[in-house]
C-alpha positions in Angstrom: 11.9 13.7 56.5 13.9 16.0 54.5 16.3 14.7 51.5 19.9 16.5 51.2 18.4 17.6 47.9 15.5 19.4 49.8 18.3 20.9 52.2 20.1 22.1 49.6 17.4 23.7 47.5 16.4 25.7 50.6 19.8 26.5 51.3 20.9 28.1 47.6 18.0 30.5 48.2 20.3 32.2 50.6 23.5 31.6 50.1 26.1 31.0 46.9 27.9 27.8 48.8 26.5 25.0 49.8 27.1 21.3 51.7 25.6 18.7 49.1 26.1 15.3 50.7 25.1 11.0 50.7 25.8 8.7 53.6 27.2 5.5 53.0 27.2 2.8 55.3 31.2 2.2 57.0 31.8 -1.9 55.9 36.0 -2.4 55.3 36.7 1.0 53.8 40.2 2.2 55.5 40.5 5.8 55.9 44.1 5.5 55.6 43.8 3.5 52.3 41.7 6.4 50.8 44.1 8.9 52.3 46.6 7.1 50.4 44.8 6.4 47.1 44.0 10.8 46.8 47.6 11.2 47.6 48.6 9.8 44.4 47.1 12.6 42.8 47.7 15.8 44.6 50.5 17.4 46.0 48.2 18.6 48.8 46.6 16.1 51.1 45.3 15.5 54.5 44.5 12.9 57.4 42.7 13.7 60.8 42.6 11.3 62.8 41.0 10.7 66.5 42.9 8.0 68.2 41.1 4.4 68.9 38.7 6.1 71.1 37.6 9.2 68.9 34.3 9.4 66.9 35.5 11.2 63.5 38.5 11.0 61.1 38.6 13.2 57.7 40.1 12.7 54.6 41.1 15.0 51.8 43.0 16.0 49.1 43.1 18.2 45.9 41.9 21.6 47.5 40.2 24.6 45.5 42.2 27.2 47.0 45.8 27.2 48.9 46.6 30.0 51.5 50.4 30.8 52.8 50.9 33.6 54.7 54.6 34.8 55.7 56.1 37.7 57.4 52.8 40.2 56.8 52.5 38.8 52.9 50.5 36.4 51.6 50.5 34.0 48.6 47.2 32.6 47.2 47.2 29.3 45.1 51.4 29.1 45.0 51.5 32.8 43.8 54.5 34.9 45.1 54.2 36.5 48.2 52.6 40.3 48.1 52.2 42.7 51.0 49.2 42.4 52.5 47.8 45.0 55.2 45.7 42.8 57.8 46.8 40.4 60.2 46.6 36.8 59.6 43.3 35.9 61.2 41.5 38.9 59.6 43.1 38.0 56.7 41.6 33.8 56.8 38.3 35.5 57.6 38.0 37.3 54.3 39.3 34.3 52.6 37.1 31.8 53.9 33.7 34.0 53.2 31.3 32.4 55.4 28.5 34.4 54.7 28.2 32.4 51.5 27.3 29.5 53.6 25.0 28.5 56.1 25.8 28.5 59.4 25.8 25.9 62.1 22.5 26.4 63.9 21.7 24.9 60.5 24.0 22.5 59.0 23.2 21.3 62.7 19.8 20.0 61.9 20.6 18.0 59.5 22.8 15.5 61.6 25.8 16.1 59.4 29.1 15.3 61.1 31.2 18.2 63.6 33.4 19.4 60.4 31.7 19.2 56.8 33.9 20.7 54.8 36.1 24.3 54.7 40.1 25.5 55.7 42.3 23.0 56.8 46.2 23.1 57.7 48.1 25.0 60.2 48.8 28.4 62.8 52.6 28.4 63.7 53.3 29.3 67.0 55.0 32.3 66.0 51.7 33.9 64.5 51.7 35.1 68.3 53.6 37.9 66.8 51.0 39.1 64.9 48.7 39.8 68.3 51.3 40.6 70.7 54.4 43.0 70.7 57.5 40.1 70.9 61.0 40.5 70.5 62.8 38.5 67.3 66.0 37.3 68.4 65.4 33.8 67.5 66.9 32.2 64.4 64.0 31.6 61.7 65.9 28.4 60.2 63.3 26.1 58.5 62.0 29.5 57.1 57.7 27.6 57.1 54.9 30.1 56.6 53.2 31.2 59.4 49.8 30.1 58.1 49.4 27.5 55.2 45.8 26.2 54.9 44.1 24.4 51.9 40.4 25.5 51.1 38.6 21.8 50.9 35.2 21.5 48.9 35.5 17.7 48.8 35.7 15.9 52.1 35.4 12.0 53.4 33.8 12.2 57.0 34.3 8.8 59.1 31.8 8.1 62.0 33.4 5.5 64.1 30.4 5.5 66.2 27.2 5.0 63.7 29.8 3.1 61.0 28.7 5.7 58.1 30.9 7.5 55.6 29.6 11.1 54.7 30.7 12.0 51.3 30.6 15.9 51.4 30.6 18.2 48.2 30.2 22.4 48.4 28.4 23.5 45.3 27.6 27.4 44.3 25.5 29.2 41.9 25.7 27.9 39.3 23.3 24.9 40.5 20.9 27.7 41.3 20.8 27.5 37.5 21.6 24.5 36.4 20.0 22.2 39.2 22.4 19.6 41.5 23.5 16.9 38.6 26.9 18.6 38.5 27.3 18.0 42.8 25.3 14.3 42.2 28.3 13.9 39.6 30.9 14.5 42.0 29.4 13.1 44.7 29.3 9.7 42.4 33.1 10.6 41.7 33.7 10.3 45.3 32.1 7.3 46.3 33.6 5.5 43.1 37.1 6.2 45.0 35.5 4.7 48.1 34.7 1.6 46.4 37.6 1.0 44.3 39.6 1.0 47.8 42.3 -2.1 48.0 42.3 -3.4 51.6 45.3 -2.2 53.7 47.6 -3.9 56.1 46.1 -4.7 59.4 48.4 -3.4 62.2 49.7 -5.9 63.7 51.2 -7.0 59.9 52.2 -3.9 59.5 54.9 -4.0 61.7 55.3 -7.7 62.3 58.8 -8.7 62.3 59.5 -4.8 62.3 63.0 -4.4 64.3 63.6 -0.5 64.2 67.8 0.4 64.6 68.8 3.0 66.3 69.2 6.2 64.4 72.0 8.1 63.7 73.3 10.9 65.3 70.3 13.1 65.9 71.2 17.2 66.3 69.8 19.4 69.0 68.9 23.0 68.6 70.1 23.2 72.5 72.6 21.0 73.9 72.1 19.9 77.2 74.6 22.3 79.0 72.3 25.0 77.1 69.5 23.9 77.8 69.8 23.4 81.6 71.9 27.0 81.8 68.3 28.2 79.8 66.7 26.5 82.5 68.6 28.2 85.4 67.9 31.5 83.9 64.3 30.8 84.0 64.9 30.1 86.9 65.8 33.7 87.9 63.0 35.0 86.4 60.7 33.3 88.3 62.7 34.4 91.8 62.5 37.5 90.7 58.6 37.1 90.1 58.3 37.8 86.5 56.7 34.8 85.6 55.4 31.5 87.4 55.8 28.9 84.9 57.6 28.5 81.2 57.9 25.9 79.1 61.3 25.3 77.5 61.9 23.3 74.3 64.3 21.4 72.3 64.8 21.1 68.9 66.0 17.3 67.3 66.8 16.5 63.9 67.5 13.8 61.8 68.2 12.7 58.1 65.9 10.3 56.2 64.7 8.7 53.3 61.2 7.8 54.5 58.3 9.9 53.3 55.9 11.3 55.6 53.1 8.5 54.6 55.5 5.4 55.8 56.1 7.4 59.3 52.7 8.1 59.8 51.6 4.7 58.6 53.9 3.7 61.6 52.8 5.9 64.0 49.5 5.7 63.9 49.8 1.8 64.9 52.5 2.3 68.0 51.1 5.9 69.2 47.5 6.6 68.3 46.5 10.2 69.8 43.3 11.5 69.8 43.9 14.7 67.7 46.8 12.8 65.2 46.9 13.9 61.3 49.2 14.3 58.2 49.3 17.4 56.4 51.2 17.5 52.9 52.3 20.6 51.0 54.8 20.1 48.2 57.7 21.7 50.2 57.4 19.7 53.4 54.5 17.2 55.6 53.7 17.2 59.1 53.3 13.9 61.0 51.5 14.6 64.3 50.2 12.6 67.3 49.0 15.4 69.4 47.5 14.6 72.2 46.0 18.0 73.2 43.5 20.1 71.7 44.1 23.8 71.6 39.9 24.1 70.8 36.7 23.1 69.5 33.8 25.3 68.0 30.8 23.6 68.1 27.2 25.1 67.5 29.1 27.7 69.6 30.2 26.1 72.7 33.6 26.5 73.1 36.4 23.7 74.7 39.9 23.1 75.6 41.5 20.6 77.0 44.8 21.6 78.7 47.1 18.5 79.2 50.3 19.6 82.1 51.8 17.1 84.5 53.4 13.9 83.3 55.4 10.6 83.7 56.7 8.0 81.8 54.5 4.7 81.2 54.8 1.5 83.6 56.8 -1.2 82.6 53.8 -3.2 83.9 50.3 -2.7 85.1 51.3 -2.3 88.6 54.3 0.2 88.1 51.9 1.9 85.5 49.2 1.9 88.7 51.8 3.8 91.0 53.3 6.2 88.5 49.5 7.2 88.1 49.0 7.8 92.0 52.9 9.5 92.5 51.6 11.8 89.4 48.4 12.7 91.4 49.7 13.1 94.7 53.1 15.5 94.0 52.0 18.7 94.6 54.0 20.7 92.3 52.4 19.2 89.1 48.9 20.0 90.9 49.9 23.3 91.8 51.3 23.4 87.8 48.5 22.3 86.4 45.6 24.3 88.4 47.6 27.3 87.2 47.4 26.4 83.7 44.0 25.3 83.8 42.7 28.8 85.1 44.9 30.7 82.3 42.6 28.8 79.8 39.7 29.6 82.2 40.8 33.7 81.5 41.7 33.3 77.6 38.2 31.5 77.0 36.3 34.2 79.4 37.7 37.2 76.7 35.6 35.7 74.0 32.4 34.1 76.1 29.0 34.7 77.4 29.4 36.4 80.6 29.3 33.6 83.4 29.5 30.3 80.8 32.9 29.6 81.4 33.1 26.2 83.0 35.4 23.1 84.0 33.7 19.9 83.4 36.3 17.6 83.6 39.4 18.0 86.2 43.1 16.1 86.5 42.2 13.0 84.8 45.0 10.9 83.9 45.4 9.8 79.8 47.9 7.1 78.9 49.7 7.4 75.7 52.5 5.2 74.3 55.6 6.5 76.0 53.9 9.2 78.8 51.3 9.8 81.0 49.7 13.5 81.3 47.2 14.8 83.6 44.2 16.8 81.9 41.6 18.7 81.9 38.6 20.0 80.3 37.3 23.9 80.0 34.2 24.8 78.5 31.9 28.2 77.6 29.7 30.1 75.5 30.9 31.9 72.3 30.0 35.4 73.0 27.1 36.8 70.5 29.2 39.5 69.0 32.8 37.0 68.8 33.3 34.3 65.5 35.5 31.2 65.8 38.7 33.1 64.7 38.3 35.4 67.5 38.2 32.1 69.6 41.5 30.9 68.3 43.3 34.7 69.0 42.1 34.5 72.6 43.3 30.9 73.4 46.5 30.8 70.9 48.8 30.0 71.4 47.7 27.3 74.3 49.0 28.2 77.9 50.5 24.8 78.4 53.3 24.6 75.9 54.0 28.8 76.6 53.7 29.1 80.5 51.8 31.7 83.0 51.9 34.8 82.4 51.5 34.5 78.8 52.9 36.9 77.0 56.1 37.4 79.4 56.8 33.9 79.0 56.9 34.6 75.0 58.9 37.0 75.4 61.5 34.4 77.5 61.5 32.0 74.9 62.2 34.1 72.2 65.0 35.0 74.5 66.5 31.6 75.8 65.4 29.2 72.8 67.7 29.7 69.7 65.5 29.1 66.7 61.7 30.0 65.9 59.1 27.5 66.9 57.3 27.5 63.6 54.4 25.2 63.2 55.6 23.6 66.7 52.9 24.4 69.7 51.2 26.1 67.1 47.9 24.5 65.5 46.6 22.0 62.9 43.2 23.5 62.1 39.9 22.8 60.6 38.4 26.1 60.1 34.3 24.7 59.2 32.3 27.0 56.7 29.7 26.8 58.8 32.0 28.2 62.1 32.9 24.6 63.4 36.1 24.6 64.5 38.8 21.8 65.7 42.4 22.9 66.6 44.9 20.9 68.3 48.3 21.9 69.6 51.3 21.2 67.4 53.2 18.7 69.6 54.5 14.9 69.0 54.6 16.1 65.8 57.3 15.4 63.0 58.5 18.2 60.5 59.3 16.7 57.2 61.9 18.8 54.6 64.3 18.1 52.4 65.3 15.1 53.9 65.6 16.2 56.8 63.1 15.1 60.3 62.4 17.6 62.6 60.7 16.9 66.4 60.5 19.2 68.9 59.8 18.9 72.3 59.6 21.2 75.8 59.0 20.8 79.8 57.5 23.3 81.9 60.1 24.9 83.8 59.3 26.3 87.7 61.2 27.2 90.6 62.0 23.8 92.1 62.5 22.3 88.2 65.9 19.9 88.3 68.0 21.3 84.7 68.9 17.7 83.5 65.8 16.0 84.6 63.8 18.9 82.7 66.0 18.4 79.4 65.8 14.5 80.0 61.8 14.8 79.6 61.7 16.9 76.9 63.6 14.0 75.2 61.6 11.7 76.2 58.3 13.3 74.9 59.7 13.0 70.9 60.5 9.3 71.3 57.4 7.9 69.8 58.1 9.9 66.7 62.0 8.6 66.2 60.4 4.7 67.1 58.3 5.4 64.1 61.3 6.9 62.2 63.0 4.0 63.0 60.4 1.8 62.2 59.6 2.7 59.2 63.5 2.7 57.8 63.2 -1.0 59.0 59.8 -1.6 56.8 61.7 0.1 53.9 64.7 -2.2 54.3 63.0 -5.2 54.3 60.1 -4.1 51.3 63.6 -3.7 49.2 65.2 -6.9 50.5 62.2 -8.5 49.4 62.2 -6.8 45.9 65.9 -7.6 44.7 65.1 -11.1 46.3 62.0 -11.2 43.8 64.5 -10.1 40.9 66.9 -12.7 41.7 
């Protein structure tokens, strides 16, 4: 059997960047704890996380290379912003150079986890713009690049299922010359960090005792007499058979003194979501518990996973039971979500083997903290001649958060909503050297700036849609992010009580 040394060799014969890795066997190390301990040291940092049920989370910090790209410019490495003549996708492409690495038919052989290393951060929604010819009539207020992604060389790959930790390293030429001490060293580094790790908080004591007070007055980018007159007029479009389907959102903000890593620390315990993470630039974080992916690139097979249709949670089992069945059984959230489920059969057929496009998985409920969705699962064949960022322009941004027709309905919201979308129902990304992809979509997610909390939130609006119900849900969606805003001002609280109590 093959060493990673022997890989590696074979692999610098051919290419100037390389995966070096060691597995370490998963005892008590917390991927939180490490996310926390690399932190310290970088302004740039991320956590992705899978939920209770997932099989990977990845950990990172300190990247090689940082990408922004606003408004047709681009700023490399906290540069100013230059005029740049390719689109942003084109533009990633170039940056990311995957020739220099091998791809993953091979990396595949070797049994290394989905995502080893490469581009991590997020698309905004508003990269649409880029692709399609939209109106701007919106208010650009929080003023976010489009893209922001942070080249990673380094990674920390968690397998919850075989309890291993994969320490990943890229190395380049200069071991061609030099042989692989330099990646052994940093490899070594790595795992040092691993086993220095204090033990964290168990959940449960995390929040033990925790009461979270209401927050302040939170602002709204509609208010609901806006928002249901939006609805109305959407409406009218529909009646008038412009569009089936479109999925209205509102803006809420708050002020706050809690950092991103105290609300995430938080949510993660109450509402753990299978595609969750923390990104942190120095100008602002995103908290998300997403529950949707937008796609996955593997070993090119292609999947999304639209989520439409939902309910609140049960007070009990029983109420939880027959808010399952009602969900099932109403036939305009059927109708709603077959629609949507066949847009994402069409975007994935523009970029696919002729014929591989597929649905493996139909309306199956998934239960969250606060809602219930019905999903699916869509599945096909990269196309020979497409790469994964070809992919993510065909299925961005995700039908379910935009509405059927696409581009019509993005049109509407410019329209109707009054401020940009930014990073919301856009995508956190890992873009893989090797042409792995995972993208989620950009919702139960918390914008963090300037002291200031940002959630946003929609509902898919359709002929028979009630106006204050609608605006009603789209509330309702953010409130595990505000819990853990609350929650975590109630953990600060009592860690200071607890300090001047020490001092007196």
């Amino acid at each position: 059997m093959k060493r990673a040394e022997d890989w590696v060799n074979e692999w610098l014969e051919r290419y100037e960047r390389v995966p070096f890795w060691r597995k370490v066997k998963w005892e008590n190390e917390s991927p939180w704890m490490l996310y926390k301990q690399l932190r310290a040291n970088s302004e740039y940092a991320f956590i992705l996380e899978s939920g209770r049920n997932g099989r990977y989370t990845y950990v990172g910090a300190n990247p090689t290379a940082v990408l922004a790209y606003k408004n047709g410019q681009v700023s490399e490495n906290g540069t100013s912003f230059a005029p740049v003549v390719s689109d942003p996708m084109t533009f990633v492409r170039r940056w990311m150079g995957h020739e220099f690495s091998p791809a993953a038919e091979e990396t595949a052989q070797v049994g290394l986890p989905e995502w080893i290393g490469g581009a991590v951060g997020y698309i905004s929604y508003d990269t649409g713009r880029y692709y399609e010819n939209l109106p701007c009539i919106a208010k650009d207020d929080l003023r976010l690049p489009d893209v922001y992604l942070m080249m990673m060389e380094e990674v920390y790959a968690f397998d919850h299922e075989a309890r291993e930790i994969t320490v990943i390293v890229y190395i380049g030429s200069k071991a061609k010359l030099h042989g692989l001490d330099e990646g052994a060293e940093r490899l070594k580094s790595m795992l040092d960090v691993l086993a220095d790790l204090p033990v964290g908080p168990g959940e449960n004591a995390l929040l033990e005792g925790l009461e979270g007070a209401p927050l302040g007055n939170l602002s709204t980018s509609f208010d609901q007499a806006g928002f249901e007159e939006a609805v109305r007029r959407v409406q009218e479009y529909i009646a008038a058979g412009d569009v089936f389907q479109v999925n209205l959102s509102v803006r809420q903000t708050g002020t706050t003194e809690c950092g991103a890593e105290e609300i995430y620390e938080v949510l993660r315990a109450i509402n753990p979501s299978p595609y969750m993470g923390l990104l942190r630039f120095p100008e602002f974080q995103l908290v998300s518990a997403s529950p949707e992916l937008l796609l996955r690139i593997k070993d090119k097979t292609l999947s999304t996973r639209p989520i439409a249709g939902t309910r609140r949670r049960g007070r009990n089992a029983e109420e939880d039971a027959a808010l399952v069945r009602e969900l099932l059984d109403n036939e305009k959230e059927v109708a709603e979500h077959i629609m949507l489920v066949d847009l994402e059969r069409n975007d994935l057929g523009r970029v696919s083997r002729f014929g591989s496009v597929h649905v493996d998985e139909l309306m199956v409920v998934e239960k969250y903290s606060h809602v219930m969705h019905i999903v699916s699962n869509v599945k096909s064949e990269l196309d020979e001649n497409k790469d994964m960022y070809d992919a993510v322009i065909a299925a961005f941004p995700g039908g379910t958060i935009t509405g059927a027709p696409k581009v019509r309905t993005m049109e509407i919201i410019e329209e109707l909503e009054p401020v940009t979308r930014g990073p919301y129902t856009g995508s956190i990304c890992a873009f893989g050297f090797d042409g792995n992809a995972v993208c989620n979509i950009i919702i139960r997610t918390m914008i963090l700036k300037d002291g200031q909390a940002h959630v946003q939130a929609g509902a898919g609006i359709v002929i028979d849609s009630v106006p204050k119900a609608e605006y009603y849900e789209s509330l309702k969606k953010a409130e595990a992010l505000w819990k853990a805003l609350s929650l975590a001002e109630a953990k600060r609280r009592v860690e200071k009580r607890k300090r001047e109590e020490s001092r007196a």
